[in-house]
Biopython code that builds the backbone (N, CA, C, O; Angstrom):
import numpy as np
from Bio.PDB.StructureBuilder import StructureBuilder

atoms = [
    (1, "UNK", "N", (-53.711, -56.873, -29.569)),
    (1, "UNK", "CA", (-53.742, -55.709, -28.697)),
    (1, "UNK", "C", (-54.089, -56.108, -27.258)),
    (1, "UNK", "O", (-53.416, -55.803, -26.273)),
    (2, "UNK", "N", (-55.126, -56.767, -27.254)),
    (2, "UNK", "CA", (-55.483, -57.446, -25.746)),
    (2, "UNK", "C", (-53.346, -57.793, -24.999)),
    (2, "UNK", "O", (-52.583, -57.327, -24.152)),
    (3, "UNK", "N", (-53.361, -58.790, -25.988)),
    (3, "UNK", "CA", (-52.220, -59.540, -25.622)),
    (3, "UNK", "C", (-51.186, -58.470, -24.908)),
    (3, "UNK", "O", (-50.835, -58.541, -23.730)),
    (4, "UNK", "N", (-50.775, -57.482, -25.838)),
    (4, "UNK", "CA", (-49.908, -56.126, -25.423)),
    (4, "UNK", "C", (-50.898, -55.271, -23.837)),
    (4, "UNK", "O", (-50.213, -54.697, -22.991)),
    (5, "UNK", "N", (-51.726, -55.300, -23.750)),
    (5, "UNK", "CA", (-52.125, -54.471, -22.391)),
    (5, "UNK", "C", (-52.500, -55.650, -21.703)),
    (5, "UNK", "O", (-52.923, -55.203, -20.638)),
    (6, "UNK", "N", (-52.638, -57.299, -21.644)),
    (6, "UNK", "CA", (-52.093, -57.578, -20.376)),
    (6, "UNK", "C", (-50.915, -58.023, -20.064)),
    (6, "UNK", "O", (-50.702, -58.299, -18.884)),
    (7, "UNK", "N", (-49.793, -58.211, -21.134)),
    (7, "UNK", "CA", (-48.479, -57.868, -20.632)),
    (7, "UNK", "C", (-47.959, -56.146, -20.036)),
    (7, "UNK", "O", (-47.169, -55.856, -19.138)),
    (8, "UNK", "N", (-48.595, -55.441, -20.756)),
    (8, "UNK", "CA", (-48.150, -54.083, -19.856)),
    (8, "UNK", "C", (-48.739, -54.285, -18.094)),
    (8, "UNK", "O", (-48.124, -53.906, -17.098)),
    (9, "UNK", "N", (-49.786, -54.830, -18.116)),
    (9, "UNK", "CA", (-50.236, -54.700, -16.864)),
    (9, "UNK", "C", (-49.828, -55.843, -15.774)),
    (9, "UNK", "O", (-50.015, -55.841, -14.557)),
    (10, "UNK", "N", (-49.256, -56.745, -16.543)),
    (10, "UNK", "CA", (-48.082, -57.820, -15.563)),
    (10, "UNK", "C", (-47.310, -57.425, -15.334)),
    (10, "UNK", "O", (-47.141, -57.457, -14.115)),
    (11, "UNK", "N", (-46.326, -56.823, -16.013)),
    (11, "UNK", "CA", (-45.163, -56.030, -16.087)),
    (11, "UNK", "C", (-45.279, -55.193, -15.055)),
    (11, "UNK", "O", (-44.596, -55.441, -14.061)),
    (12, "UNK", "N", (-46.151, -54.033, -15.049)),
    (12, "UNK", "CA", (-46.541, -53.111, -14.016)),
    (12, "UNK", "C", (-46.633, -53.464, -12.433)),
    (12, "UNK", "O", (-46.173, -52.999, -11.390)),
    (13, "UNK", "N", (-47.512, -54.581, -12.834)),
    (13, "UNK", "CA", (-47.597, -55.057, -11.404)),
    (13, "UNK", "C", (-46.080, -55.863, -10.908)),
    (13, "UNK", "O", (-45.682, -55.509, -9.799)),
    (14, "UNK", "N", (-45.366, -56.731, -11.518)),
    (14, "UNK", "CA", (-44.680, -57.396, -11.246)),
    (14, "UNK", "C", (-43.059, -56.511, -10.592)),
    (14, "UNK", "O", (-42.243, -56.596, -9.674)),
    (15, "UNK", "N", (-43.314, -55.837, -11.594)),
    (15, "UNK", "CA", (-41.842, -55.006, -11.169)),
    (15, "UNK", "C", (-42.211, -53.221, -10.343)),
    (15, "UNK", "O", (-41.383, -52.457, -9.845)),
    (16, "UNK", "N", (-43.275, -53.088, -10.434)),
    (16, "UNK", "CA", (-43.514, -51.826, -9.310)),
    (16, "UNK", "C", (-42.675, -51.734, -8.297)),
    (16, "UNK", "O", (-42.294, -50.600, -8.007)),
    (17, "UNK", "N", (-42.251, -52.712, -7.626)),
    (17, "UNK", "CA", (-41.637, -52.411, -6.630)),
    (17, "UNK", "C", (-40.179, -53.257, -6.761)),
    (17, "UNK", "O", (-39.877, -53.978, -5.810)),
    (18, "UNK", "N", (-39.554, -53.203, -7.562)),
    (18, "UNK", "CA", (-38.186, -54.002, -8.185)),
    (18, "UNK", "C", (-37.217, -53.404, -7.322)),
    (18, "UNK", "O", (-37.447, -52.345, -6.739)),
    (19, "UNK", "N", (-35.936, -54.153, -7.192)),
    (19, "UNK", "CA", (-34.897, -53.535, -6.700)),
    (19, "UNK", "C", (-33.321, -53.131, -7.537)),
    (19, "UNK", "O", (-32.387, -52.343, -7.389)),
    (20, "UNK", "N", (-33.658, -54.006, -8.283)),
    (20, "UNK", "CA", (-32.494, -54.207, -9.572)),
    (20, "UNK", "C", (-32.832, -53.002, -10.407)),
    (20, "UNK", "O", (-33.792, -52.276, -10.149)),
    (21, "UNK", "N", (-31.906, -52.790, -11.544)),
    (21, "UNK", "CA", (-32.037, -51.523, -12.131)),
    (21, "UNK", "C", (-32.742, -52.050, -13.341)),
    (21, "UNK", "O", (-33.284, -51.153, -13.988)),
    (22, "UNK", "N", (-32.865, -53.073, -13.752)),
    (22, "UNK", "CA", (-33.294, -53.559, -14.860)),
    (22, "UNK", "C", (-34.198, -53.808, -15.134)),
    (22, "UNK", "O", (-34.505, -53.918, -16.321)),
    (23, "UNK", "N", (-35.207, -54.052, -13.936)),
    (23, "UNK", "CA", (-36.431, -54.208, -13.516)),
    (23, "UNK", "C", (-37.263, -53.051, -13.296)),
    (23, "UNK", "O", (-38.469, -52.864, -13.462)),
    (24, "UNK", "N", (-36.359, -52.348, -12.899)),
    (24, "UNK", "CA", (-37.056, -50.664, -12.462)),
    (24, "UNK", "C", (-37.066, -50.104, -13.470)),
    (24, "UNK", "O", (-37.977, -49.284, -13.587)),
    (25, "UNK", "N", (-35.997, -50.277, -14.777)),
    (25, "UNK", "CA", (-36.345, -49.737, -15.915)),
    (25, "UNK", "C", (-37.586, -50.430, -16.887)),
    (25, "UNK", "O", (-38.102, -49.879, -17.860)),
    (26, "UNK", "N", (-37.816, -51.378, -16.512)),
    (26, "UNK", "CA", (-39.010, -52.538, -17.484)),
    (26, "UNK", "C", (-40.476, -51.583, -16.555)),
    (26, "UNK", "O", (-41.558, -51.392, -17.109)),
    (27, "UNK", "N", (-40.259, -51.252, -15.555)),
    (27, "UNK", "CA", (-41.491, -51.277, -14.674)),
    (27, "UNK", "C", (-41.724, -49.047, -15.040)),
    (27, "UNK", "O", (-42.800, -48.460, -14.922)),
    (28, "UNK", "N", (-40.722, -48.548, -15.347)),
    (28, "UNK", "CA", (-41.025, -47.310, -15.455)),
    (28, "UNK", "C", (-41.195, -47.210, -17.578)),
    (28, "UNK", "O", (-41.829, -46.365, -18.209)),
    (29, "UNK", "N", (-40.512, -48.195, -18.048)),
    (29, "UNK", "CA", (-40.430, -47.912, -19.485)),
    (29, "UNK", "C", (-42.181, -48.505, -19.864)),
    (29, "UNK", "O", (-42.678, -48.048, -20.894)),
    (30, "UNK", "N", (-43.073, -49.539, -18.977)),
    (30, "UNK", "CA", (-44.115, -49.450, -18.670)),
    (30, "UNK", "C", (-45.052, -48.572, -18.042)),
    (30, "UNK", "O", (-46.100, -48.378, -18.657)),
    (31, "UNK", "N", (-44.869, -47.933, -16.808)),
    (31, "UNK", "CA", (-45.410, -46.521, -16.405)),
    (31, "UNK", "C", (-45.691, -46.091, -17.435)),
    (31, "UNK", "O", (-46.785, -46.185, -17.992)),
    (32, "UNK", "N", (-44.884, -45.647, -17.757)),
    (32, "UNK", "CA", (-44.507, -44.533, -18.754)),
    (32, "UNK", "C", (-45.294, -44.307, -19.677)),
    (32, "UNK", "O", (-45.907, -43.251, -19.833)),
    (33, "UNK", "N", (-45.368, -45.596, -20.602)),
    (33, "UNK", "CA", (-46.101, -46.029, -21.598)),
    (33, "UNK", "C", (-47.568, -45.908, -21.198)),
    (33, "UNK", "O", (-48.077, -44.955, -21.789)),
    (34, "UNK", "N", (-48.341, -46.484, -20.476)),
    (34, "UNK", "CA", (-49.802, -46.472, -19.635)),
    (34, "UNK", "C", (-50.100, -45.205, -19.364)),
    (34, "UNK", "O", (-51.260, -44.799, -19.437)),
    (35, "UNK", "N", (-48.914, -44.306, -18.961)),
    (35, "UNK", "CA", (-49.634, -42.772, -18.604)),
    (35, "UNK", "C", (-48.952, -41.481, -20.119)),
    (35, "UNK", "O", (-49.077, -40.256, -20.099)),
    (36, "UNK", "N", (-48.578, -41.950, -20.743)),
    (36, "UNK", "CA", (-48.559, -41.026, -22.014)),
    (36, "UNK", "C", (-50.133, -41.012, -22.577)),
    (36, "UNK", "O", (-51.006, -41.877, -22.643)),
    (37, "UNK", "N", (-50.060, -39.539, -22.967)),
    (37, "UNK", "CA", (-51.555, -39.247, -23.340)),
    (37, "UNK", "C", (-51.123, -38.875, -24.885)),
    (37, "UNK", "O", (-50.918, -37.716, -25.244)),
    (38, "UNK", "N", (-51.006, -40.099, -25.805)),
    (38, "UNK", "CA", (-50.633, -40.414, -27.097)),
    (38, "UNK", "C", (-51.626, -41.265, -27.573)),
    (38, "UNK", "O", (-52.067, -42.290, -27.054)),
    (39, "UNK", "N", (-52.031, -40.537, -28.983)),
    (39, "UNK", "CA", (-52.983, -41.500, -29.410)),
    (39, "UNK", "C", (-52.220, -42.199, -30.847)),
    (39, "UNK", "O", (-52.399, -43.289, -31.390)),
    (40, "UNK", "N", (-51.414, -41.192, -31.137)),
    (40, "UNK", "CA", (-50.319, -41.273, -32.720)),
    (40, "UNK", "C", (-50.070, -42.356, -32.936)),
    (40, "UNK", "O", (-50.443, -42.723, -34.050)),
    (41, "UNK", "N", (-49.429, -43.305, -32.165)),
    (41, "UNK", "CA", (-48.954, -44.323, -32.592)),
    (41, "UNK", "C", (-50.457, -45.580, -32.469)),
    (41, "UNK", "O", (-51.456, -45.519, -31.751)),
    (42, "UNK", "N", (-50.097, -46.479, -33.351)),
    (42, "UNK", "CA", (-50.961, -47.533, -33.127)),
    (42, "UNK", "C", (-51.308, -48.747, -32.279)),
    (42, "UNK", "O", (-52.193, -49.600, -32.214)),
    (43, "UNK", "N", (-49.953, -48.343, -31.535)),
    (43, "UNK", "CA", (-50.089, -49.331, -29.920)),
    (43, "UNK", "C", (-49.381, -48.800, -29.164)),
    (43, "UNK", "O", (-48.306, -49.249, -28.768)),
    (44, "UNK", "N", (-50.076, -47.368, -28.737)),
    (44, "UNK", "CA", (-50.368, -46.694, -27.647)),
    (44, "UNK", "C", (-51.293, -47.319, -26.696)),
    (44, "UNK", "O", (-52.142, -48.186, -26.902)),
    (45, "UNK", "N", (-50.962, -46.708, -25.605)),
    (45, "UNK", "CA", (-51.852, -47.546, -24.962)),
    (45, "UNK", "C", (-53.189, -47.029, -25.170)),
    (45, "UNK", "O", (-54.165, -47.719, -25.463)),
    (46, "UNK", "N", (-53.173, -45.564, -24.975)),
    (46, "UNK", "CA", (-54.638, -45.045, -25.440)),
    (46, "UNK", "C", (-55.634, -45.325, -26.701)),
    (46, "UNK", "O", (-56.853, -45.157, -26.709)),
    (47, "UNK", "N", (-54.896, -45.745, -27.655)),
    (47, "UNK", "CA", (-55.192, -46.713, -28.748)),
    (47, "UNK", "C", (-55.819, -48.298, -28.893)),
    (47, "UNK", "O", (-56.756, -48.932, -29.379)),
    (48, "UNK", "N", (-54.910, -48.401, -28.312)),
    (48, "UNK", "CA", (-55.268, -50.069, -27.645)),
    (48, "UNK", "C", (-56.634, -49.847, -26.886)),
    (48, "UNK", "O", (-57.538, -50.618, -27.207)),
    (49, "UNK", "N", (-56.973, -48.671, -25.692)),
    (49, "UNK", "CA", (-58.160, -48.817, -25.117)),
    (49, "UNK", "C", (-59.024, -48.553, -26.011)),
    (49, "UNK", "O", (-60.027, -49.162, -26.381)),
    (50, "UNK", "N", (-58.230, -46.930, -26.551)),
    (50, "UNK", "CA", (-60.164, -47.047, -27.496)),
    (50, "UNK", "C", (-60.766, -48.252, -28.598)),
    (50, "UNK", "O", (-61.974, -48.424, -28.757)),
    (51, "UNK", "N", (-59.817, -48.968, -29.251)),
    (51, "UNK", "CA", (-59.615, -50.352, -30.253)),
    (51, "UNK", "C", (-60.710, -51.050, -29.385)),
    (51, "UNK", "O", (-61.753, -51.535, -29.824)),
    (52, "UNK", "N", (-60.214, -51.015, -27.787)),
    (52, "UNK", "CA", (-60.695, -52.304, -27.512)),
    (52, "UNK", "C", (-61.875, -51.807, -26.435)),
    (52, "UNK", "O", (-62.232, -52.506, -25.487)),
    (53, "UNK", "N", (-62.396, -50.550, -26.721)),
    (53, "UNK", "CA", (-63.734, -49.731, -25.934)),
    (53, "UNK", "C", (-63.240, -49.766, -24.403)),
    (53, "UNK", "O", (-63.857, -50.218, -23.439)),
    (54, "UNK", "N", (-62.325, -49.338, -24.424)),
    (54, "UNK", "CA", (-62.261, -49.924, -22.427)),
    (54, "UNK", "C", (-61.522, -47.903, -22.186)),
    (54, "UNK", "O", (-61.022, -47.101, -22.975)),
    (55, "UNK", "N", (-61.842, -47.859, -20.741)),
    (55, "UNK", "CA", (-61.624, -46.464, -20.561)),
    (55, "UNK", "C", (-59.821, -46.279, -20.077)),
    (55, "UNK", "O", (-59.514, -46.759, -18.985)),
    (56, "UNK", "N", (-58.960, -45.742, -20.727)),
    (56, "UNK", "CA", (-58.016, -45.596, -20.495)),
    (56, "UNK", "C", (-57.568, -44.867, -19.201)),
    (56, "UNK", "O", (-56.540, -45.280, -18.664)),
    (57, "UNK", "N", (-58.213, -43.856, -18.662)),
    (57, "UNK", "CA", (-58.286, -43.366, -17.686)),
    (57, "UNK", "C", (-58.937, -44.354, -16.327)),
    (57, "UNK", "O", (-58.484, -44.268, -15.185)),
    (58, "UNK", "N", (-59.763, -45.027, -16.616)),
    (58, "UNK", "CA", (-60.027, -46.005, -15.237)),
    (58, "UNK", "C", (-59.071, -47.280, -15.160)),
    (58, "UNK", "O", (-58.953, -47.943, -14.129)),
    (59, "UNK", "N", (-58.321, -47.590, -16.490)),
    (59, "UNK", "CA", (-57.440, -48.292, -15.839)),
    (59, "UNK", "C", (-56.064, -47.603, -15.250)),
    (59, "UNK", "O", (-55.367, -48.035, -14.332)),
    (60, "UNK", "N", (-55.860, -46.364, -16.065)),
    (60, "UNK", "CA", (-54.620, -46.055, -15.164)),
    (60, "UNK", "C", (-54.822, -45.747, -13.405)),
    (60, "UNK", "O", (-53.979, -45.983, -12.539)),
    (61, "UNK", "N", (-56.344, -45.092, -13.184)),
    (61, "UNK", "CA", (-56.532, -45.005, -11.966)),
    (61, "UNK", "C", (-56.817, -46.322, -10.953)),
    (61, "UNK", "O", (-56.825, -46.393, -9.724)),
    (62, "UNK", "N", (-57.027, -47.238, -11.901)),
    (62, "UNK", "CA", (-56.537, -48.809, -11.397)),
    (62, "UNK", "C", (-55.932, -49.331, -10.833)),
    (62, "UNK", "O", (-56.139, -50.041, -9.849)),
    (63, "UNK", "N", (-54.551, -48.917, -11.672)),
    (63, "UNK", "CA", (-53.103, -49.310, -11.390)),
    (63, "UNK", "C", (-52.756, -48.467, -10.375)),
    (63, "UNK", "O", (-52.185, -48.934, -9.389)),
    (64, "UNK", "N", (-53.049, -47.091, -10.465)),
    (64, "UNK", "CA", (-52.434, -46.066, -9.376)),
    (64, "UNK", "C", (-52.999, -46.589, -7.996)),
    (64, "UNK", "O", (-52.336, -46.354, -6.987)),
    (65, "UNK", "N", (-54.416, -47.419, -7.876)),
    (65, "UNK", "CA", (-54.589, -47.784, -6.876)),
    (65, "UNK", "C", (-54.340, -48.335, -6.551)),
    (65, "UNK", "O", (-54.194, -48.304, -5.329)),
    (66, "UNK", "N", (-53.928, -49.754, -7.504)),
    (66, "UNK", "CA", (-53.411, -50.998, -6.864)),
    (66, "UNK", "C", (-51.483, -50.803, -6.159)),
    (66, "UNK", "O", (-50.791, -51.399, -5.334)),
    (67, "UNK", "N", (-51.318, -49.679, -7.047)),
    (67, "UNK", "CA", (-49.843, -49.371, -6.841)),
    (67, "UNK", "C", (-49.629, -48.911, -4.961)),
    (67, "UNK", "O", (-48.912, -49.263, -4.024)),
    (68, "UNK", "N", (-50.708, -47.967, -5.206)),
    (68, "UNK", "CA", (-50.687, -46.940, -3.575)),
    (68, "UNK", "C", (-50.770, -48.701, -2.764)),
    (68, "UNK", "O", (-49.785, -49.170, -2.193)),
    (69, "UNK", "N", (-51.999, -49.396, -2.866)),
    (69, "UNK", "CA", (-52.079, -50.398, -1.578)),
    (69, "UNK", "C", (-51.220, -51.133, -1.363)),
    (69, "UNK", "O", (-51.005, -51.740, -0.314)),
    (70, "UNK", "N", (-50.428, -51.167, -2.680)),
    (70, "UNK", "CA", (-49.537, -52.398, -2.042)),
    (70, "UNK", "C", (-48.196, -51.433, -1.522)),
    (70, "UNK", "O", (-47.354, -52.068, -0.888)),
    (71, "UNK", "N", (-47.996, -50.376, -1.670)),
    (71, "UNK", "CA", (-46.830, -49.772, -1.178)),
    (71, "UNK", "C", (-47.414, -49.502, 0.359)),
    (71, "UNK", "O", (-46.640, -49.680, 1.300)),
    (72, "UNK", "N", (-48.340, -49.210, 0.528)),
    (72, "UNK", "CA", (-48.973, -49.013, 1.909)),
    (72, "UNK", "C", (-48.598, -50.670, 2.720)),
    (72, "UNK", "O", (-47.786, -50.765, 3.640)),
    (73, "UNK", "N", (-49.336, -51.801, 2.172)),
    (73, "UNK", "CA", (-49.036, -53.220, 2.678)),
    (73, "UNK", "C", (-47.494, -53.710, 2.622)),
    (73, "UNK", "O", (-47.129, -54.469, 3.520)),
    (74, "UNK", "N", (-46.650, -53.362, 1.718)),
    (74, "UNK", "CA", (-45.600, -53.301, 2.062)),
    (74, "UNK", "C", (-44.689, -52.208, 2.952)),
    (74, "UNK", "O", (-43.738, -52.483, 3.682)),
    (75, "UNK", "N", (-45.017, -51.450, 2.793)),
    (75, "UNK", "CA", (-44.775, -50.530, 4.481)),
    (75, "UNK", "C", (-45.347, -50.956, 5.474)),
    (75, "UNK", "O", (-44.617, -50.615, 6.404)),
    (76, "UNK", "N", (-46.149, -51.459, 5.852)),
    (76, "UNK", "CA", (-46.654, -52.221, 6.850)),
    (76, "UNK", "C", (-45.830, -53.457, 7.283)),
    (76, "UNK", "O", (-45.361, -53.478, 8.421)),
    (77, "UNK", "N", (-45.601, -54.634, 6.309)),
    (77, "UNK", "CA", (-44.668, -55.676, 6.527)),
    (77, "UNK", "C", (-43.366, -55.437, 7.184)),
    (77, "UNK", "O", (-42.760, -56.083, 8.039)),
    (78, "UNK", "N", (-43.026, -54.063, 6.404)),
    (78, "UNK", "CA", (-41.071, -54.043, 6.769)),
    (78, "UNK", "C", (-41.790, -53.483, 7.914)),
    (78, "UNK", "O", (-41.220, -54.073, 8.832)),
    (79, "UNK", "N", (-42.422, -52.943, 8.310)),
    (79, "UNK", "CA", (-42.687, -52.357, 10.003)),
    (79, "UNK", "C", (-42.554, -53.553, 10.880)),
    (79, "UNK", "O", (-41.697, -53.718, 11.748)),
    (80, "UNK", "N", (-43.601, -54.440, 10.511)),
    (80, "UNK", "CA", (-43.680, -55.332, 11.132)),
    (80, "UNK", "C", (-42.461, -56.338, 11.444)),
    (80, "UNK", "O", (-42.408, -57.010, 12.474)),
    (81, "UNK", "N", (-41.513, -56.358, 10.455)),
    (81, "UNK", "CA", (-40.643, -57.766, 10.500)),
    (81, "UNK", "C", (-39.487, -56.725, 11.131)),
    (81, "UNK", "O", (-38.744, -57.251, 11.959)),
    (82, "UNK", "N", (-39.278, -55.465, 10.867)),
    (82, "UNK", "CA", (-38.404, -54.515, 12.239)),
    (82, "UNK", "C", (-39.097, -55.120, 13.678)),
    (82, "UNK", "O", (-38.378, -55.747, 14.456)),
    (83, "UNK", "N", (-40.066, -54.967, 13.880)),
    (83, "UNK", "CA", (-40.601, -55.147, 14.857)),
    (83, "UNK", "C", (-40.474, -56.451, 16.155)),
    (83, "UNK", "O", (-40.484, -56.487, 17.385)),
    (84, "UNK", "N", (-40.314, -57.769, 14.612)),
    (84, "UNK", "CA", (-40.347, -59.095, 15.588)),
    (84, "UNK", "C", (-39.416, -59.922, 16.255)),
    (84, "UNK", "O", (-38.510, -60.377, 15.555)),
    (85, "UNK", "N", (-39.437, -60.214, 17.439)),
    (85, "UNK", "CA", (-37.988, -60.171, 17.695)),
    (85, "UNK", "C", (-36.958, -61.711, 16.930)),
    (85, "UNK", "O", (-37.311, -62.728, 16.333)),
    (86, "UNK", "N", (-35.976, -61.307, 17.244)),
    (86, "UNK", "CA", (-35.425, -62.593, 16.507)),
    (86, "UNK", "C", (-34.913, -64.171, 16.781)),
    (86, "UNK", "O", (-34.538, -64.871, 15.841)),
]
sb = StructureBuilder()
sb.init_structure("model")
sb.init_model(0)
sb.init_chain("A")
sb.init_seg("    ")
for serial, (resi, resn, name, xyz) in enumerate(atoms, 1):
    if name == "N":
        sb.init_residue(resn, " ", resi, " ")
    sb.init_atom(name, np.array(xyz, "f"), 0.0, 1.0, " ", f" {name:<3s}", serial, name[0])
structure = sb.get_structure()
């Protein structure tokens, strides 16, 4: 179970901001999964946290944070590289 939530959370991070369609589907068929509020199945993610005592809700607000900064730092970059001359 460990193994399965830190591949969800590589995944997440890695393809958040993908450009390919294939990637954007790995990175939302992950979303997805992390924010379903399912306990039914046995590797849910909400399952997996309570299995493994960890708060399911502070990591999704985790990810949502780490998600917002880097879309913020990458809006910043493409500003910047518009910006420099060539």
């Amino acid at each position: 179970m460990v193994a399965v939530l830190e591949d969800a959370s590589k995944c997440f991070q890695k393809y958040a901001f993908a450009h390919n369609q294939q990637e954007k589907r790995l990175f939302q068929g992950v979303e997805d999964w992390i924010l379903k509020k399912n306990s039914e199945w046995l590797y849910s993610f909400e399952n997996i946290c309570e299995t493994l005592q960890l708060n399911p809700d502070y990591i999704r607000r985790g990810l949502r944070v780490w998600k917002e900064a880097k879309r913020k730092s990458y809006s910043v970059e493409h500003q910047r590289s518009r910006l420099a001359p060539f």
